[in-house]
Each structure stands twice: as C-alpha cells, then as structure tokens.
VEXLOMI-866395 format. One record per atom (N, C-alpha, C): residue in one letter; atom name; x, y negated, z negated. Coordinates in Angstrom, 2 decimals. Layout:
BEGIN
<atom drense="A" gulum="CA" east="X" north="Y" up="Z"/>
...
% end
This chain:
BEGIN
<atom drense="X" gulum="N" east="0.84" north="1.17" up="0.00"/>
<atom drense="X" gulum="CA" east="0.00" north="0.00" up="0.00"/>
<atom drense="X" gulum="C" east="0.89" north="-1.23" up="0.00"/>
<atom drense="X" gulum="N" east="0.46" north="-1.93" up="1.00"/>
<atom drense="X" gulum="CA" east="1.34" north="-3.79" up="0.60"/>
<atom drense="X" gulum="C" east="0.69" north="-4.67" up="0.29"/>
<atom drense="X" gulum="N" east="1.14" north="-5.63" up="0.08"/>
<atom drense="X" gulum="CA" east="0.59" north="-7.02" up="-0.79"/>
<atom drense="X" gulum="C" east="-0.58" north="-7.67" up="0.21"/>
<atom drense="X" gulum="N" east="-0.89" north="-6.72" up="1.18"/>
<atom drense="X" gulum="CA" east="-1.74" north="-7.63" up="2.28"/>
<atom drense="X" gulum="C" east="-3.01" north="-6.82" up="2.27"/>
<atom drense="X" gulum="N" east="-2.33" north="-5.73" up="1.98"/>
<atom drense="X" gulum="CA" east="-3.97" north="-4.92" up="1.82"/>
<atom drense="X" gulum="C" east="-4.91" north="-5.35" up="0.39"/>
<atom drense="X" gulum="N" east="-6.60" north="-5.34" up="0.42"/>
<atom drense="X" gulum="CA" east="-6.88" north="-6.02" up="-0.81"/>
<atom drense="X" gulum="C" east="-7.15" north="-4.79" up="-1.88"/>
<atom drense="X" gulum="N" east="-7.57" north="-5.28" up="-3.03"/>
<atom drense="X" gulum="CA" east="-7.79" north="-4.12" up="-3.78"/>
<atom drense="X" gulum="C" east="-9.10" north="-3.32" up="-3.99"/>
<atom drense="X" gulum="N" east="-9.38" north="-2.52" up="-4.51"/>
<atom drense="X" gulum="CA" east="-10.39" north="-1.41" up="-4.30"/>
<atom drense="X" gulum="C" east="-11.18" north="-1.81" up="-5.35"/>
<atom drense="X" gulum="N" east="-12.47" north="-1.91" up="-4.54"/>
<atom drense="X" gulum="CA" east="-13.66" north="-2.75" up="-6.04"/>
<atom drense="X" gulum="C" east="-13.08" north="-1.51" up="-7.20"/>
<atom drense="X" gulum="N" east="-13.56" north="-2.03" up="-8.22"/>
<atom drense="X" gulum="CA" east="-13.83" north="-1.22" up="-9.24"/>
<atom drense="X" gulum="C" east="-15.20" north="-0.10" up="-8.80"/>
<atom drense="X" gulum="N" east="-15.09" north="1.16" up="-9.57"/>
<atom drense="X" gulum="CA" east="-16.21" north="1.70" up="-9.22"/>
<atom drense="X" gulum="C" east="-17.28" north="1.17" up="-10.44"/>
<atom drense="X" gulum="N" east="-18.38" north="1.08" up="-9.83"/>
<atom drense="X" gulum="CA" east="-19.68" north="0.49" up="-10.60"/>
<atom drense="X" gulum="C" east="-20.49" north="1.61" up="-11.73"/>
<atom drense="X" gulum="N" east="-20.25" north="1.38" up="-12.67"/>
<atom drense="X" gulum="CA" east="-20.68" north="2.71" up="-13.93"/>
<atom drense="X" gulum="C" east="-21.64" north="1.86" up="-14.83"/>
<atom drense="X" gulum="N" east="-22.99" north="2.54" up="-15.14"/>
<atom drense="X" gulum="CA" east="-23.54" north="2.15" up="-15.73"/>
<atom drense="X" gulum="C" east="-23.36" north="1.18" up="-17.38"/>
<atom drense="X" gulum="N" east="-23.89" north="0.41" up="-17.84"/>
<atom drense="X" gulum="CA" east="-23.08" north="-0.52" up="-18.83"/>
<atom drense="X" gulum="C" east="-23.81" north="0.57" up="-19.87"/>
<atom drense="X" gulum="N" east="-22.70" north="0.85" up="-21.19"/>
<atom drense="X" gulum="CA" east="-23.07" north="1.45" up="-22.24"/>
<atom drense="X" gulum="C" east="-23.61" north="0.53" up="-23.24"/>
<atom drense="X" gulum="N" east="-24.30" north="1.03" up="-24.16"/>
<atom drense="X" gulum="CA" east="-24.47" north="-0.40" up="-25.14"/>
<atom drense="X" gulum="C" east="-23.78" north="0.30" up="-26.38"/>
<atom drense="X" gulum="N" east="-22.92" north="-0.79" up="-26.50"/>
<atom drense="X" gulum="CA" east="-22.15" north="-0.84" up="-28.16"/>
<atom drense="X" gulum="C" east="-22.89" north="-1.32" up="-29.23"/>
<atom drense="X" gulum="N" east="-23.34" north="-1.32" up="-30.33"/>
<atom drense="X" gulum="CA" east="-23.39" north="-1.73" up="-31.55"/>
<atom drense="X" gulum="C" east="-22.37" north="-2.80" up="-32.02"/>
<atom drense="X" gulum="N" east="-22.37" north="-3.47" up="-32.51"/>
<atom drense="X" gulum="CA" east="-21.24" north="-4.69" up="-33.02"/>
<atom drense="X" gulum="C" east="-21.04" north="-3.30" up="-34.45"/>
<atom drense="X" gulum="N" east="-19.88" north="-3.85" up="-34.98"/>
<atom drense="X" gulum="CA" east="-19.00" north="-3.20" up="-36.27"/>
<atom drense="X" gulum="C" east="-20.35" north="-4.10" up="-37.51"/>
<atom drense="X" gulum="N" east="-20.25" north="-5.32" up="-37.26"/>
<atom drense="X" gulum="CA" east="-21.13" north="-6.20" up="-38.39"/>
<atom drense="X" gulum="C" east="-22.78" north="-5.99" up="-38.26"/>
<atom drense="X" gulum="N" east="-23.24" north="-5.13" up="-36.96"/>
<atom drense="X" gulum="CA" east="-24.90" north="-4.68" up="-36.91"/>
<atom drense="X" gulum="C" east="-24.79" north="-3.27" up="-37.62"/>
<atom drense="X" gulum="N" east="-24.30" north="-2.61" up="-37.12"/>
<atom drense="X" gulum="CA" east="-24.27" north="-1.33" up="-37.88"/>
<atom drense="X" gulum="C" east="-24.18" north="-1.14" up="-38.89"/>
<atom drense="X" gulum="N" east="-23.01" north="-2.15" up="-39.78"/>
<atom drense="X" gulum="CA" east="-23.13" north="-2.44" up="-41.24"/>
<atom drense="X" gulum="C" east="-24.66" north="-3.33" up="-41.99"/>
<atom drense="X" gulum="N" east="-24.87" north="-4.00" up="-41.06"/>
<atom drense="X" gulum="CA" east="-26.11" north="-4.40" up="-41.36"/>
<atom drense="X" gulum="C" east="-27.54" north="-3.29" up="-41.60"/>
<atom drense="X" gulum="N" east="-27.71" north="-2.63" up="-40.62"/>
<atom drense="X" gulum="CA" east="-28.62" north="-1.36" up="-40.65"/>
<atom drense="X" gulum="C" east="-28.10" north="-0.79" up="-41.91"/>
<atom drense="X" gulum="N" east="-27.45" north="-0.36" up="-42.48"/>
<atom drense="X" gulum="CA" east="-26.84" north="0.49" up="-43.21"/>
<atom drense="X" gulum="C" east="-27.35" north="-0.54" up="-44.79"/>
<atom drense="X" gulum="N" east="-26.98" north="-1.30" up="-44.61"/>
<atom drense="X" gulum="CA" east="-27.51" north="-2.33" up="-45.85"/>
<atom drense="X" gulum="C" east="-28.87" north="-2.76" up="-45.91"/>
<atom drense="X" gulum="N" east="-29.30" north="-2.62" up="-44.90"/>
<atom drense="X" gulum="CA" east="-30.49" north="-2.56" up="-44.91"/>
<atom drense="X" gulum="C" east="-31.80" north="-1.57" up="-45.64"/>
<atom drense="X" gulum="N" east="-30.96" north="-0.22" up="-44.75"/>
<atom drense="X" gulum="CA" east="-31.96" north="0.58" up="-45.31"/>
<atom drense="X" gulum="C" east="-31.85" north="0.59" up="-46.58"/>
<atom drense="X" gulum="N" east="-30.36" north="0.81" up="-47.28"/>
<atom drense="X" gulum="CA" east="-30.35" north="0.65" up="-48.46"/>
<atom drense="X" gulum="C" east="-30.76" north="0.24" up="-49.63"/>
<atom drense="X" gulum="N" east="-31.05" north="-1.39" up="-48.75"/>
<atom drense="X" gulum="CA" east="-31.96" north="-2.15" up="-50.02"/>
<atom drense="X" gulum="C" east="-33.28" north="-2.18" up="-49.91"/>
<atom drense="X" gulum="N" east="-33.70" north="-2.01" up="-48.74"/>
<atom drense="X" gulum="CA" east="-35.09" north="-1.34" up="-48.31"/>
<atom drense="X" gulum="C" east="-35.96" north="-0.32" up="-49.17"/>
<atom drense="X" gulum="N" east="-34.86" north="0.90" up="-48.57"/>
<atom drense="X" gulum="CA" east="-35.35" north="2.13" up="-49.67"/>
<atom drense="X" gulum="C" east="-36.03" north="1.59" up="-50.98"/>
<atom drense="X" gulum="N" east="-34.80" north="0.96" up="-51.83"/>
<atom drense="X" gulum="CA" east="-35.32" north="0.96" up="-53.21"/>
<atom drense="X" gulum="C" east="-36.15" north="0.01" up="-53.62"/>
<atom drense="X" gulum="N" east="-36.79" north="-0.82" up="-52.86"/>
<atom drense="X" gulum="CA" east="-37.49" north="-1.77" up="-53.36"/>
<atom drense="X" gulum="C" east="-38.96" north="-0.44" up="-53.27"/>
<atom drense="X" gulum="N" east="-39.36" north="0.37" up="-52.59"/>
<atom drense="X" gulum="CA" east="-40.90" north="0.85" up="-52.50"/>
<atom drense="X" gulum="C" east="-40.36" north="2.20" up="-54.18"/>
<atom drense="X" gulum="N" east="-39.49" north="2.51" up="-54.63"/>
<atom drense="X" gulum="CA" east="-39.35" north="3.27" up="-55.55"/>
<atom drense="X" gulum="C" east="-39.41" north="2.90" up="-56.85"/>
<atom drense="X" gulum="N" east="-39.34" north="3.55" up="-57.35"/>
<atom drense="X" gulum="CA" east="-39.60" north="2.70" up="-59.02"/>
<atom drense="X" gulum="C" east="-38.01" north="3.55" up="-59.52"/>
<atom drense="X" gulum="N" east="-37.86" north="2.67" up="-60.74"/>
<atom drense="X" gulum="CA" east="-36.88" north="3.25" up="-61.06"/>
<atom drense="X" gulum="C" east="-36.23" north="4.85" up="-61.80"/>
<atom drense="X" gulum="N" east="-38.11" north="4.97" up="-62.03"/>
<atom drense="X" gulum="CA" east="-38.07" north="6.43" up="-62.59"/>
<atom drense="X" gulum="C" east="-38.37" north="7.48" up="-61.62"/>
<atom drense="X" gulum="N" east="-38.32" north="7.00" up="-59.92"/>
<atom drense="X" gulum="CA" east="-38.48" north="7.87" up="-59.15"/>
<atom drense="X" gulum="C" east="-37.34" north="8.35" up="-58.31"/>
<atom drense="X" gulum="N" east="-36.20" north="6.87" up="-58.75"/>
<atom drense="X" gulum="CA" east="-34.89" north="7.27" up="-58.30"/>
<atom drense="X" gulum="C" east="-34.25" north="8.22" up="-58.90"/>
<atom drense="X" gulum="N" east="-34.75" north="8.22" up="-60.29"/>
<atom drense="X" gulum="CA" east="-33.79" north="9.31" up="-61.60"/>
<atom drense="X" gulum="C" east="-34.09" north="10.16" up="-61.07"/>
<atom drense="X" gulum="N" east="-35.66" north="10.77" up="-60.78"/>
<atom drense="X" gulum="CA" east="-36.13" north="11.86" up="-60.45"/>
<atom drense="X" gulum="C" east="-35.61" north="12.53" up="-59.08"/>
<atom drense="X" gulum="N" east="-35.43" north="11.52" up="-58.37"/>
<atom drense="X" gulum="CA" east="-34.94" north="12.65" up="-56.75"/>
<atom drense="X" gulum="C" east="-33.48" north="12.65" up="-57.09"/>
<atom drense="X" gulum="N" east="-32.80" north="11.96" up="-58.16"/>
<atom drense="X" gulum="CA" east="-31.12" north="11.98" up="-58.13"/>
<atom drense="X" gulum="C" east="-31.17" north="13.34" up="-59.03"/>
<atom drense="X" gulum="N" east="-31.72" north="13.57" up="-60.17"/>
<atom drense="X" gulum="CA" east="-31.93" north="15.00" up="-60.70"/>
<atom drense="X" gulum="C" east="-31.70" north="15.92" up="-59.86"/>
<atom drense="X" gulum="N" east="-33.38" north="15.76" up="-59.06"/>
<atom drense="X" gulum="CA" east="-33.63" north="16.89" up="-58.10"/>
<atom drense="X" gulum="C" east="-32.26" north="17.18" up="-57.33"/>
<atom drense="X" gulum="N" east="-31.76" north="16.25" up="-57.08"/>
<atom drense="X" gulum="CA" east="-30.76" north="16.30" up="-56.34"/>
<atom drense="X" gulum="C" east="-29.56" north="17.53" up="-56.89"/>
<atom drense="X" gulum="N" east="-29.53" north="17.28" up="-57.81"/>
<atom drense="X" gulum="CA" east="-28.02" north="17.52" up="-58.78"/>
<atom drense="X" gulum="C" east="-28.22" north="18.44" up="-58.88"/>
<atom drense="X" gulum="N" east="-29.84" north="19.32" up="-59.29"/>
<atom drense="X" gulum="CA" east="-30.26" north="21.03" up="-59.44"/>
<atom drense="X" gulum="C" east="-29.78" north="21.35" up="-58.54"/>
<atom drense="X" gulum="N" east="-30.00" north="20.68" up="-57.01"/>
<atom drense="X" gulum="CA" east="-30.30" north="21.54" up="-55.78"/>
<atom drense="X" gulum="C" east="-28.28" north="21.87" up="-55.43"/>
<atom drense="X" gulum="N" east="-27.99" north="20.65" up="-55.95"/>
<atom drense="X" gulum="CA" east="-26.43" north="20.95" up="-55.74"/>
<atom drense="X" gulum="C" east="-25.90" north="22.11" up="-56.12"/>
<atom drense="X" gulum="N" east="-26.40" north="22.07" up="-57.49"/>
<atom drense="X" gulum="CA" east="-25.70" north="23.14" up="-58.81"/>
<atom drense="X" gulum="C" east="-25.92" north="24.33" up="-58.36"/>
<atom drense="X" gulum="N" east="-27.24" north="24.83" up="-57.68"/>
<atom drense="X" gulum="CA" east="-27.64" north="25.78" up="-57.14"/>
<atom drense="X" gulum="C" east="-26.91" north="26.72" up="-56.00"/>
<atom drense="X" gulum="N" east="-26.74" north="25.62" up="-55.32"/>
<atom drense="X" gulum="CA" east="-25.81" north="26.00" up="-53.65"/>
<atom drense="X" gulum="C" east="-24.43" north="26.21" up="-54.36"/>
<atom drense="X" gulum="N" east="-23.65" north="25.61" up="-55.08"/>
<atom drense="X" gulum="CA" east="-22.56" north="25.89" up="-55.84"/>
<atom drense="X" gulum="C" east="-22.80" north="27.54" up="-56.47"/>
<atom drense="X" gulum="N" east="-23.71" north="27.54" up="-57.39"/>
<atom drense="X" gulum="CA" east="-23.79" north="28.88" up="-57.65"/>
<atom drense="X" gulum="C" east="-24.03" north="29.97" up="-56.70"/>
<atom drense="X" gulum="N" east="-24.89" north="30.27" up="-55.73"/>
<atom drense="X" gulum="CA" east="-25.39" north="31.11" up="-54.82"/>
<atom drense="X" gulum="C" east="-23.91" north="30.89" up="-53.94"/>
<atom drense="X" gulum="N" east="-23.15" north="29.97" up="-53.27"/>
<atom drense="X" gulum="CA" east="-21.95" north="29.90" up="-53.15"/>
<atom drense="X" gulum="C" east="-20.79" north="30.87" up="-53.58"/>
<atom drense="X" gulum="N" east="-20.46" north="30.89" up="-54.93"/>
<atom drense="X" gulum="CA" east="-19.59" north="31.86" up="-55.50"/>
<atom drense="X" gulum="C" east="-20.20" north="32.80" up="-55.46"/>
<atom drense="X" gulum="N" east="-21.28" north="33.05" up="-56.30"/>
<atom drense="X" gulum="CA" east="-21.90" north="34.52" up="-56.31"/>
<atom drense="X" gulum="C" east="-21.77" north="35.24" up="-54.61"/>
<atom drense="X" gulum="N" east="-22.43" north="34.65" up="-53.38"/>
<atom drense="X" gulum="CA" east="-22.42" north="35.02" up="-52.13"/>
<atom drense="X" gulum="C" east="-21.50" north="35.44" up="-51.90"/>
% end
C-alpha cells in the first residue's frame, strides 16, 4: 500500500451500550436504600436470621455429604 492509496472505512458494527461506572453504582444504591425503606426493622432481623439457618444448614449437609 502507498501514501496515495486512501484508507479502508472502518467496518460499521452495531453501537453497544455501556453503563457509566457512576450509573451502575447508582442502581446499586439505589436498590439498596429502596429495599429498606418498604421493611420494618423487625423484618430485616427476620430474613437476616432466616438467612443464617439456611447458611448453617448448607454448611452442615456440606460436610456430612
């Protein structure tokens, strides 16, 4: 190729869509503070419990398995 020949379009590819770094963190803070406003505070204890059984559980059935 020489300096006289021109250059080759780019090939044309559909545009992806990015997220910004500061929207995604936004969503994320969002739901967050979202969530807990419709919960009460004794319903957070309760699914963080539930939570901790269901852990303890898979831990046990885990070793035992």
């Amino acid at each position: 190729m020489t300096s006289a020949e021109p250059v080759p379009p780019p090939v044309l590819r559909p545009r992806e869509v990015k997220a910004s770094v500061l929207a995604a963190f936004q969503l994320v803070e969002d739901a967050r503070y979202l969530g807990t406003e419709r919960r009460s505070r004794r319903d957070r204890n309760r699914v963080s419990a539930e939570r901790a059984v269901a852990s303890r559980r898979l831990a046990r059935d885990l070793r035992t398995g």
